[in-house]
N, C-alpha and C positions, 0 to 999 in steps of 0.2 A: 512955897507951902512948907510950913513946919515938918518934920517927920518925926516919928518917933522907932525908937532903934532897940534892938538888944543883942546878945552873939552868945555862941554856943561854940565849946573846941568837942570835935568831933574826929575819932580815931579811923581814920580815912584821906583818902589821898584827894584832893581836889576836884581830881577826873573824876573819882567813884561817887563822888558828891553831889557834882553836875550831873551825873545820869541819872539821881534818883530824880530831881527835881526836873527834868525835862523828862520825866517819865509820865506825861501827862494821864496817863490809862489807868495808872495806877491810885492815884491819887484819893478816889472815893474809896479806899482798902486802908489809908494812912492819912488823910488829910481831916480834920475834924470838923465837917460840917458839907465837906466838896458832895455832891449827888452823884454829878456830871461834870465829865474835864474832858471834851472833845477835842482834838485838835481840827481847827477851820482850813489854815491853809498853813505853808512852809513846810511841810514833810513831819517824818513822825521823831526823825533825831533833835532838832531843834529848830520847831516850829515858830511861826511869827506871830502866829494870833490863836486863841484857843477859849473856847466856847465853857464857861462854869454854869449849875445851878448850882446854890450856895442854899444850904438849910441850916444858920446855924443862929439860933434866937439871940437878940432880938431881928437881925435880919436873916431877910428870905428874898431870894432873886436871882435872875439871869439875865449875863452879862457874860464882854466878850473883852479880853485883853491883847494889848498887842505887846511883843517880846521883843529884846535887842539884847543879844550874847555877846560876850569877849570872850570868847574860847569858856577855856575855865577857870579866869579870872570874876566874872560876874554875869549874874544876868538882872536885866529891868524889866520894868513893866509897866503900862499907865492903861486906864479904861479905854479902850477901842469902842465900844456900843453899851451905854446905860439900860439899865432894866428900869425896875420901878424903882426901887430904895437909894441904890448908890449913883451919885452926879458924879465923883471923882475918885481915882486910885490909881496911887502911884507906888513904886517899892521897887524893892532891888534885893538880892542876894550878892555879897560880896565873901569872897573866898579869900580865905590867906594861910598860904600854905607857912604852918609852923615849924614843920620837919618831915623825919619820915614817915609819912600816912598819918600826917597829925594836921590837923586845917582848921579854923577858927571862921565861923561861919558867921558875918552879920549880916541881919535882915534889916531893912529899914521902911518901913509902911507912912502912910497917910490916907487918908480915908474922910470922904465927906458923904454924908446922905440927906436923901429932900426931907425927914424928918428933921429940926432941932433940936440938935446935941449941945446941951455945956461945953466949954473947950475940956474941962477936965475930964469929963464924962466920956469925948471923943478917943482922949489922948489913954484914957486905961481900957477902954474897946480895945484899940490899936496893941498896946502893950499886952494882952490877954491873946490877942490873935498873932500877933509874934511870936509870946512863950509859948503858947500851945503847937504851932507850925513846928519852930526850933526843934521842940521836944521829937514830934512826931517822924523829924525829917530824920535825926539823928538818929531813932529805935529803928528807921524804915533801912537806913545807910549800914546799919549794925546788923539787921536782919538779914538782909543781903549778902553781907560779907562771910557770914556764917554757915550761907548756903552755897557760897563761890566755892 
């Protein structure tokens, strides 16, 4: 399954990167469209599976993904349980540490729904919901760091 990608260098150390993004609780405060980011099971540090509703037009749904970490190297992700809209979802956050507290963060998504989407129509969903994540994760990691 094709994916589509984008990255963002973000002034932050790897680790501090990884925590926002396993901060599942958080998420409806920074995430643009998240309701609900439950985590189901695996603990609250880095959980394995994690319960969304997702409000952001044109989809609307709950669903439930399942996670696999490399430290903080990367984490992935593929649909665990479909709701109504999404049949398929796959992604990954890859980290690479640049220097000091400097990390270049790329996301890489795919995404399939029981509506029919254009391929091109899929593929700038996807790129929309990357830049906006990217964006979000990075204000969320800046925010943070200013209140450490």
């Amino acid at each position: 399954m094709a994916r589509t990608a984008s990255d963002i260098v973000i002034d932050a150390s790897a680790a501090e990167i990884m925590a926002v993004i396993a901060d599942f609780e958080s998420y409806p405060h920074w995430a643009t469209g998240v309701r609900v980011a439950d985590v189901v099971s695996g603990g609250s540090d880095r959980p394995d599976r994690v319960h969304f509703v997702l409000d952001a037009a044109p989809i609307r749904d709950e669903y439930d993904l399942s996670y696999i970490w490399d430290g903080d190297a990367s984490v992935s992700w593929s649909l665990a349980e479909s709701g109504s809209m999404l049949t398929s979802m796959d992604g990954a956050y890859l980290l690479d540490r640049m220097g000091d507290d400097t990390t270049r963060v790329t996301y890489q998504l795919s995404v399939d729904v029981s509506v029919p989407l254009l391929g091109m129509l899929k593929r700038k969903a996807e790129k929309v919901i990357i830049d906006t994540a990217l964006k979000g994760l990075k204000k969320q990691v800046e925010a943070r760091a200013e209140t450490a």
